[in-house]
C-alpha positions in Angstrom: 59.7 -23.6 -15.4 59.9 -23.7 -19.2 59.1 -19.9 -20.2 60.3 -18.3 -16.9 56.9 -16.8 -16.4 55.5 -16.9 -12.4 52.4 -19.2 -11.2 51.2 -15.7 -10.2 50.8 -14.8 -13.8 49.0 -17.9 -15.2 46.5 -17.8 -11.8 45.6 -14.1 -12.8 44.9 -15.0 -15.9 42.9 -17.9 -15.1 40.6 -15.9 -12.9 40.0 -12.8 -15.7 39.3 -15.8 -17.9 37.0 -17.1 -15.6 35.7 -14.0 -14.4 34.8 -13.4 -17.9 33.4 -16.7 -18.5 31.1 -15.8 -15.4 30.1 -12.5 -17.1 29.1 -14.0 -19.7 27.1 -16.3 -18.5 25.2 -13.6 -16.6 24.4 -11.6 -19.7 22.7 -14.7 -20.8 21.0 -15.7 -18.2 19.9 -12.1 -17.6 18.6 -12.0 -21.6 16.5 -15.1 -20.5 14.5 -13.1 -18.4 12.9 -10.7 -20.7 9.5 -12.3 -21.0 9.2 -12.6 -17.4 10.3 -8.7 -16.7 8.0 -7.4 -20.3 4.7 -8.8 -17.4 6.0 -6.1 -14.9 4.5 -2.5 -14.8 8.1 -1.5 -16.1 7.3 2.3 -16.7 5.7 2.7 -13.4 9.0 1.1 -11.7 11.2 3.3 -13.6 9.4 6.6 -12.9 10.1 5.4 -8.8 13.5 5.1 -10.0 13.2 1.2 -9.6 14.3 0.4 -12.7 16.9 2.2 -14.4 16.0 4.6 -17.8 17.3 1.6 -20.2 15.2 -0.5 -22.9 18.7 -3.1 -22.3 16.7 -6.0 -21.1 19.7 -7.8 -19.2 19.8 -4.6 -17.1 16.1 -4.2 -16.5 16.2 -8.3 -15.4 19.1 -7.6 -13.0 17.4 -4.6 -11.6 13.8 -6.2 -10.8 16.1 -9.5 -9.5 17.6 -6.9 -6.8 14.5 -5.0 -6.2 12.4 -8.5 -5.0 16.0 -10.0 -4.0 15.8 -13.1 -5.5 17.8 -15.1 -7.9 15.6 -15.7 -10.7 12.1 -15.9 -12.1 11.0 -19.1 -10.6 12.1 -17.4 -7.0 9.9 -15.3 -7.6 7.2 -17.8 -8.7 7.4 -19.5 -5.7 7.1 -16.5 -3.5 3.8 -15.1 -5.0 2.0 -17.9 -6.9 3.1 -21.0 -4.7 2.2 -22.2 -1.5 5.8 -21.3 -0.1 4.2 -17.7 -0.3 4.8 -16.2 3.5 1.3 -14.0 3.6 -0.3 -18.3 2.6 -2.4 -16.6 -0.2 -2.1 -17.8 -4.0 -1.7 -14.6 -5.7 -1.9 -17.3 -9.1 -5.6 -17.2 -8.6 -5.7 -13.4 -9.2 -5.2 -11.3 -12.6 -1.9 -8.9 -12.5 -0.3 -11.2 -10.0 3.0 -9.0 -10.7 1.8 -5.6 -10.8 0.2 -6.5 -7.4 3.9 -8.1 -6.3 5.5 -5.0 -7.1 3.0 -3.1 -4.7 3.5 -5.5 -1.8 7.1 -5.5 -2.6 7.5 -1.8 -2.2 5.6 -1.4 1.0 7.9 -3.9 2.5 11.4 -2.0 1.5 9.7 1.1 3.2 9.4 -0.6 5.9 12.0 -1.5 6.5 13.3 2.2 6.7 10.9 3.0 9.4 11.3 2.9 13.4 9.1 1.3 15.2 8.0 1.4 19.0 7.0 -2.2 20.3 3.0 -3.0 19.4 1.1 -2.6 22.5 -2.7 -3.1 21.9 -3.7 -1.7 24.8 -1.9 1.6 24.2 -3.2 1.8 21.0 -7.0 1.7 22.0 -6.5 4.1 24.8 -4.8 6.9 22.2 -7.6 6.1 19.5 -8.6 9.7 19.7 -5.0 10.6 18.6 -5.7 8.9 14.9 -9.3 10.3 15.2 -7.9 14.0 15.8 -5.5 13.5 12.6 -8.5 12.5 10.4 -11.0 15.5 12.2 -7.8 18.4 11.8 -5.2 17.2 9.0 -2.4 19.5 9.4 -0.3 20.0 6.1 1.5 17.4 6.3 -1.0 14.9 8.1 -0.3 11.9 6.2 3.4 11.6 7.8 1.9 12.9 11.1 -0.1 9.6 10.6 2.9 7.1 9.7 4.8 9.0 12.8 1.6 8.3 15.4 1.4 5.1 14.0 5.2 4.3 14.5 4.5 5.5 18.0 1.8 3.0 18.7 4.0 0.2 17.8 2.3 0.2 13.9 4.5 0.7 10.8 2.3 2.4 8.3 3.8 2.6 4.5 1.8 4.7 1.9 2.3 3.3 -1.7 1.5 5.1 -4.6 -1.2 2.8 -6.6 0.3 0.6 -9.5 -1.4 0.4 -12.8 -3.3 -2.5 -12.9 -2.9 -3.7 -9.3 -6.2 -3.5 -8.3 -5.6 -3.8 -4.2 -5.7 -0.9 -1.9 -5.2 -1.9 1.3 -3.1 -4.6 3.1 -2.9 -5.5 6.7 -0.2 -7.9 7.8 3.0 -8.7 10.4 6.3 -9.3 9.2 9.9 -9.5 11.4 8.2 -13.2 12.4 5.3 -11.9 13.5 6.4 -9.1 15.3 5.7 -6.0 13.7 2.3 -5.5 12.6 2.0 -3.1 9.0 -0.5 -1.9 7.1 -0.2 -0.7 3.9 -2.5 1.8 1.7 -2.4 3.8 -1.5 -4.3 6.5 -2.9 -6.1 4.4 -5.5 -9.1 6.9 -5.3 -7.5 10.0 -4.3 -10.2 10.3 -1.8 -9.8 11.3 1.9 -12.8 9.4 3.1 -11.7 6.1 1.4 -8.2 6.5 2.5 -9.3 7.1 6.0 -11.9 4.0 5.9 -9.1 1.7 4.5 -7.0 3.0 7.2 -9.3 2.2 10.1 -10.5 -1.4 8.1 -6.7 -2.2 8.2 -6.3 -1.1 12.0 -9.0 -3.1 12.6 -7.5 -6.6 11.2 -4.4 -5.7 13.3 -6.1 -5.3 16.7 -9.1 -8.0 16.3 -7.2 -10.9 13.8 -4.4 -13.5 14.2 -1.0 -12.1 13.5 -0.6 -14.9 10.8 -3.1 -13.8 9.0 -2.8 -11.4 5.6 -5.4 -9.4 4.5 -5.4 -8.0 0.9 -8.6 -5.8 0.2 -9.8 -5.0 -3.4 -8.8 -8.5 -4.6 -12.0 -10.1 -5.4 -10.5 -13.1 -6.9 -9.3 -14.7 -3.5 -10.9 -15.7 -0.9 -10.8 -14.2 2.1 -12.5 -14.9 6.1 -15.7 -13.5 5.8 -16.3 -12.9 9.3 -13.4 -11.0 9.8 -13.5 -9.0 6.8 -17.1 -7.8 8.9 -15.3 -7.0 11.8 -12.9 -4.9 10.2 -15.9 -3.3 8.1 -17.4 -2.3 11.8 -14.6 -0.9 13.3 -14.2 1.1 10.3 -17.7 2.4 10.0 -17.7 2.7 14.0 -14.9 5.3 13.7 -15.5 7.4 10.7 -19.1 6.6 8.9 -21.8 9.8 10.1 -24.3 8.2 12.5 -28.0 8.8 11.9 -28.5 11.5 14.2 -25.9 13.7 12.2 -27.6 12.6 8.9 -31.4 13.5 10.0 -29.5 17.4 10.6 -29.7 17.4 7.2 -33.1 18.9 5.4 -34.6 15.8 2.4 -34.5 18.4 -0.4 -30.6 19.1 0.6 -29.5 17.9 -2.7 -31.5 21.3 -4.2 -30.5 23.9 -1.9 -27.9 26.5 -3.5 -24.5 25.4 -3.4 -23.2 28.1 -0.9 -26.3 27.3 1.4 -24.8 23.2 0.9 -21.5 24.2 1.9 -22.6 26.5 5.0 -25.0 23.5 6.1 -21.9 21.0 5.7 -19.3 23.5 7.5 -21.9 23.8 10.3 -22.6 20.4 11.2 -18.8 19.0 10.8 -18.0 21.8 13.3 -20.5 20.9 15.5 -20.2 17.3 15.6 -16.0 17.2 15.3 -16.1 15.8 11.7 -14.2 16.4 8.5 -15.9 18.3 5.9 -14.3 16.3 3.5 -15.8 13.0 4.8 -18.8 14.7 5.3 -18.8 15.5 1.5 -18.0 12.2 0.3 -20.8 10.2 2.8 -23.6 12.4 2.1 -22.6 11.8 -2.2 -22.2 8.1 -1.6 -26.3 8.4 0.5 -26.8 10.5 -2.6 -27.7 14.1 -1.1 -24.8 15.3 -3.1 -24.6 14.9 -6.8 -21.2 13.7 -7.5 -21.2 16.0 -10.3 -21.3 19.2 -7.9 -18.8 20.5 -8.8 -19.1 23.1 -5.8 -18.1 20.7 -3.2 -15.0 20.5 -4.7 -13.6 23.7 -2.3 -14.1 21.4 0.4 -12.9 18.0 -0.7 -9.1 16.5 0.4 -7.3 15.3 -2.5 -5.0 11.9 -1.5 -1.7 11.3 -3.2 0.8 9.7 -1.6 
């Protein structure tokens, strides 16, 4: 009334003045969180584009705040290192609790992105041979053939690129309140015969084990059910390892024959037997008939990177 100037002018200001005191505040709190972010695998996170290209600390804390949507540090405490956890394993008891976050994290945004038929596990035992087929004839692009199958079957499957220092490879678990059952694998060794053993270990938890279970494999600091970590070792090795009438094809002195007359011997069998000459490669090194240092195998090994 005094100065002739409108409530509407005072409110504005009030609000940028606020709005400011807000922003502020923000900065701050975001500048707080340094230490915490410097304990993430920052460069990895900005080459996924994660992270943006900044050293500007209050915009890498706001950007790893959105990425595990949370509202600060101690959120994010309670989620992995606390018994509010959702999977019900202490991640506190392991080393690189964040890098390994960051890993699980991302496997659950791509998730998220994918659509998925209703889980029948029935359906999925009767079409077995469809996964098996995949793994015997990988077609160029077999490893989204696989996450398409498997989003068939009622299975989202997400392929994570391994994190520095996250030690875990595989995960099996169900999200959506137990609904949708995921499993979750990197290419930590580049190798098609680990991949594919990971893949059928993990499959294996989903159609044997209790849908409120999580299992985390390569994490030797937790511990896990021992019994069912065999089961889904059998299943595996029931699926992909050679059995023994495949390896007595083999001649003793294999490891000595020419490397043309290895390969030949190799080609011959997987053909006959409907296996992956990759697989075959990395079984027979691992029962040492192959050196690993054969460098002439290398023609028919599968490289992994997702």
């Amino acid at each position: 009334m005094v100065l002739g100037v409108s409530a509407g002018f005072w409110l504005n200001l009030e609000k940028s003045y606020q709005e400011e005191l807000l922003e502020i505040q923000k900065l701050s709190f975001m500048e707080n969180c340094k230490d915490w972010v410097s304990r993430f695998p920052t460069a990895f996170l900005k080459k996924q584009g994660i992270l943006p290209q900044t050293r500007i600390k209050a915009e890498l804390s706001e950007a790893l705040l959105k990425f595990f949507r949370i509202a600060s540090p101690k959120e994010w405490k309670d989620i992995y290192c606390e018994n509010s956890m959702a999977f019900k394993i202490e991640l506190k008891h392991t080393s690189n609790v964040e890098a390994i976050s960051v890993w699980l994290r991302i496997g659950e945004l791509k998730t998220e992105q994918l659509n998925v038929k209703e889980f029948d596990k029935k359906e999925i035992l009767n079409n077995i041979g469809l996964f098996e087929e995949i793994c015997r004839n990988p077609s160029q692009n077999w490893m989204q053939d696989l996450v398409d199958l498997c989003a068939e079957q009622g299975i989202a499957l997400v392929l994570v690129p391994s994190v520095p220092k996250a030690p875990i490879y595989g995960v099996a678990r169900w999200l959506n309140k137990n609904s949708l059952p995921v499993i979750q694998l990197t290419d930590k060794n580049k190798d098609y015969n680990s991949f594919w053993f990971s893949f059928y270990h993990e499959l294996g938890h989903i159609l044997k084990h209790g849908k409120t279970d999580i299992f985390l494999e390569g994490l030797n600091d937790i511990v896990q059910d021992d019994k069912k970590e065999k089961e889904a070792h059998a299943f595996a090795k029931e699926h992909l390892e050679l059995t023994q009438e495949v390896i007595d094809k083999f001649p003793r002195n294999f490891n000595l024959l020419g490397p043309a007359k290895k390969r030949s011997y190799i080609k011959n069998i997987a053909k006959e037997n409907a296996l992956n000459e990759s697989i075959v490669v990395s079984q027979l090194r691992r029962m040492k008939l192959i050196d690993y240092a054969d460098v002439s195998m290398k023609s028919l090994k599968i490289k992994v990177e997702v």
